[in-house]
Structures are given as structure tokens and as C-alpha cells.
C-alpha positions as CSV (number, residue, x, y, z in Angstrom):
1,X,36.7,106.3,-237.8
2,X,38.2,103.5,-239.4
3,X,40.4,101.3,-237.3
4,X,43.5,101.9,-238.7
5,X,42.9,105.6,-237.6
6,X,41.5,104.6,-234.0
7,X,44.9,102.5,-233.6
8,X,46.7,105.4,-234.5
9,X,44.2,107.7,-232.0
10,X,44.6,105.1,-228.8
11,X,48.4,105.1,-229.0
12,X,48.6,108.7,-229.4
13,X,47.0,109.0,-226.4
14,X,48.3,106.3,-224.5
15,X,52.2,108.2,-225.5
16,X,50.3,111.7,-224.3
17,X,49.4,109.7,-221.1
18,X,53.0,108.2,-220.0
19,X,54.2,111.4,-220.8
20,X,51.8,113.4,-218.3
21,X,52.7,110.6,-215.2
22,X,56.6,111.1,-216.5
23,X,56.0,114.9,-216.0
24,X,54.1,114.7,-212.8
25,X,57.2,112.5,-211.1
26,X,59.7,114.6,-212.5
27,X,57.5,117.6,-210.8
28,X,57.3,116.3,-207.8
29,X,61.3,114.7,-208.0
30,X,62.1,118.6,-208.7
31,X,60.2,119.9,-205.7
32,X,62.0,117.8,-203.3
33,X,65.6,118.8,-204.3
34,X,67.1,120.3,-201.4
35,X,71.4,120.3,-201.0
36,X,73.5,120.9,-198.3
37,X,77.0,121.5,-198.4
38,X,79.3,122.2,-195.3
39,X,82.7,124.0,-194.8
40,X,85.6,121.8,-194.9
41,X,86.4,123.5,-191.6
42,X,82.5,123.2,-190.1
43,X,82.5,126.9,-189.7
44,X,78.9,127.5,-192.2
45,X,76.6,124.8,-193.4
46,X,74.3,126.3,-196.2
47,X,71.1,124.0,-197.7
48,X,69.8,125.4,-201.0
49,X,66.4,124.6,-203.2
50,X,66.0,123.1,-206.6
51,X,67.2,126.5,-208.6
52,X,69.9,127.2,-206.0
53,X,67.6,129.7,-203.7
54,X,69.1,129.7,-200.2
55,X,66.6,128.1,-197.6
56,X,68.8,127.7,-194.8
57,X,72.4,129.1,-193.2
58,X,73.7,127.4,-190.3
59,X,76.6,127.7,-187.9
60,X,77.5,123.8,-186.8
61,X,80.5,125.3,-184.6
62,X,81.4,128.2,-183.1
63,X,84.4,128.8,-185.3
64,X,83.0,131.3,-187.6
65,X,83.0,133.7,-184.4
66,X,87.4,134.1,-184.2
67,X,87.1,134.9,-188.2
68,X,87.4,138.2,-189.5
69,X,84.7,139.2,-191.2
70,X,85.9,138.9,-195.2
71,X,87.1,135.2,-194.8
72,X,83.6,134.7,-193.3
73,X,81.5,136.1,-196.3
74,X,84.0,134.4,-198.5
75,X,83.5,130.9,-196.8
76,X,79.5,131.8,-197.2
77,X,79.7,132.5,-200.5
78,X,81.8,129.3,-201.5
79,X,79.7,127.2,-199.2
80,X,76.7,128.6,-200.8
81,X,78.1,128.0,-204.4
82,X,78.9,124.3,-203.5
83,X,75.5,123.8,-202.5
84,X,74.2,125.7,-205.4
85,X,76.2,123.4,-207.8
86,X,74.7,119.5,-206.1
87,X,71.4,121.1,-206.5
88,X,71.7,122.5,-209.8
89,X,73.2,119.3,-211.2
90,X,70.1,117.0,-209.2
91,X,67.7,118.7,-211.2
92,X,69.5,118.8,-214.7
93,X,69.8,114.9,-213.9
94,X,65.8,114.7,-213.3
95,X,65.0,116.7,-215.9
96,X,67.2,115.4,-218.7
97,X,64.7,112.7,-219.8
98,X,62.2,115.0,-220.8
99,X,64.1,117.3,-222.8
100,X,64.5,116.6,-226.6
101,X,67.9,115.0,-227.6
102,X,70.8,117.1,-227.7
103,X,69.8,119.7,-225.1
104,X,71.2,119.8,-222.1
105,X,69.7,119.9,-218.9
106,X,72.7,121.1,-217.0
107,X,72.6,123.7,-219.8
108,X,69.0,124.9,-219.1
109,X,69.2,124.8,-215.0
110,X,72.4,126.6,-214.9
111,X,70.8,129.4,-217.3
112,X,73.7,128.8,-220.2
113,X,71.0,127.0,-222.5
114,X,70.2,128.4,-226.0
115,X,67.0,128.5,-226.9
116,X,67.5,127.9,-230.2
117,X,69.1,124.5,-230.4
118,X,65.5,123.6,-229.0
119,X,64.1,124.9,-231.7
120,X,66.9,124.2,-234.7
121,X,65.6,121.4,-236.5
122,X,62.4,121.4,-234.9
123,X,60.4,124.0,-236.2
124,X,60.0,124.2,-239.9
125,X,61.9,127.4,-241.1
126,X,63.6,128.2,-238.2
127,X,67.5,128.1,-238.1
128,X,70.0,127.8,-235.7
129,X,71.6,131.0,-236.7
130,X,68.3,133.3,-237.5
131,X,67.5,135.8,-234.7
132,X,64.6,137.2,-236.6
């Protein structure tokens, strides 16, 4: 190989490397997210993962017992979404640097992204606009 090619080679390689070590901290930055929003009241305290799954529901007080049961779903569910929302938007944030410019991380974690804008531009004869 001539040396101009073996330059070209090492770098390659050394890019391919930082971008492995990149992906393995944003891995293990992704499998630590954990939220946890309260009530404004204290009644529900919900702590979500990374893509929003519920991991835990707590009680902090014993308010949620004198509520009827529809404004205690509804507090759950808005507690929940809260939580949901921090998590969601903790993992767009790690994420973003390895995504190609101009998609959006918030986009892909919140399941709104479209696909092809990743690939518009990208891949030789595909287009924005062409399902086929």
C-alpha cells in the first residue's frame, strides 16, 4: 500500500474508533436514564426508564386515599406523562450527537421521526418524497 493510501486507512480507522467509544458512552448514558416526577399535591410519584416504560409508582402521602377514584387515574396518568416527557427529552439530548445533521433526536425518541429525512440526501436515488 502506498503511503498516501495507509494515511487515508489509519485515519479511517482511528474516525471508526472515536466513533465506537462515542457509541458505547452514549449506550451506557442511555441505560442509566431514569425520571421521576411527583404530583404538585404529593398524592403519586411515578419514575419512568429511558423510552418512558413505567419502573416504579409510589404514594409519598396518604392523600391519594380521600380521592375518588377518576381524579386518581387522572393524576397517574399526568404524573406518568411528566415523567415520560424528562426522560424522553434526556435521551434525545444524549443521542443527538450521533444522529446525522438535521434529524432530530427529540423526533426519533418521541416516535414522530421520518425515516426518510435520514435517508433524503443520503442515499443516492432516494428522495424525500418517494415511498417506493
Amino acid at each position: 500500500m502506498t503511503s498516501p493510501h495507509r494515511k487515508m486507512l489509519e485515519e479511517a480507522l482511528g474516525a471508526y474508533q472515536r466513533q465506537q467509544e462515542n457509541y458505547a458512552q452514549v449506550k451506557e448514558q442511555m441505560e442509566s436514564i431514569r425520571s421521576t416526577e411527583t404530583s404538585a399535591r404529593r398524592e403519586v410519584s411515578a419514575t419512568v426508564g429511558r423510552t418512558g416504560e413505567l419502573l416504579e409508582l409510589t404514594f409519598p402521602t396518604a392523600a391519594y386515599k380521600r380521592m375518588a377514584p377518576a381524579e386518581l387515574s387522572s393524576i397517574i396518568m399526568r404524573t406518568v406523562a411528566k415523567a415520560r416527557e424528562k426522560s424522553i427529552a434526556a435521551a434525545a439530548e444524549a443521542m443527538a450527537p450521533m444522529l446525522p445533521p438535521g434529524f432530530s433526536a427529540q423526533d426519533l425518541m418521541s416516535g414522530n421521526a421520518d425515516p426518510r429525512k435520514l435517508f433524503a440526501g443520503r442515499v443516492p436515488g432516494f428522495e424525500e418524497g418517494d415511498r417506493s
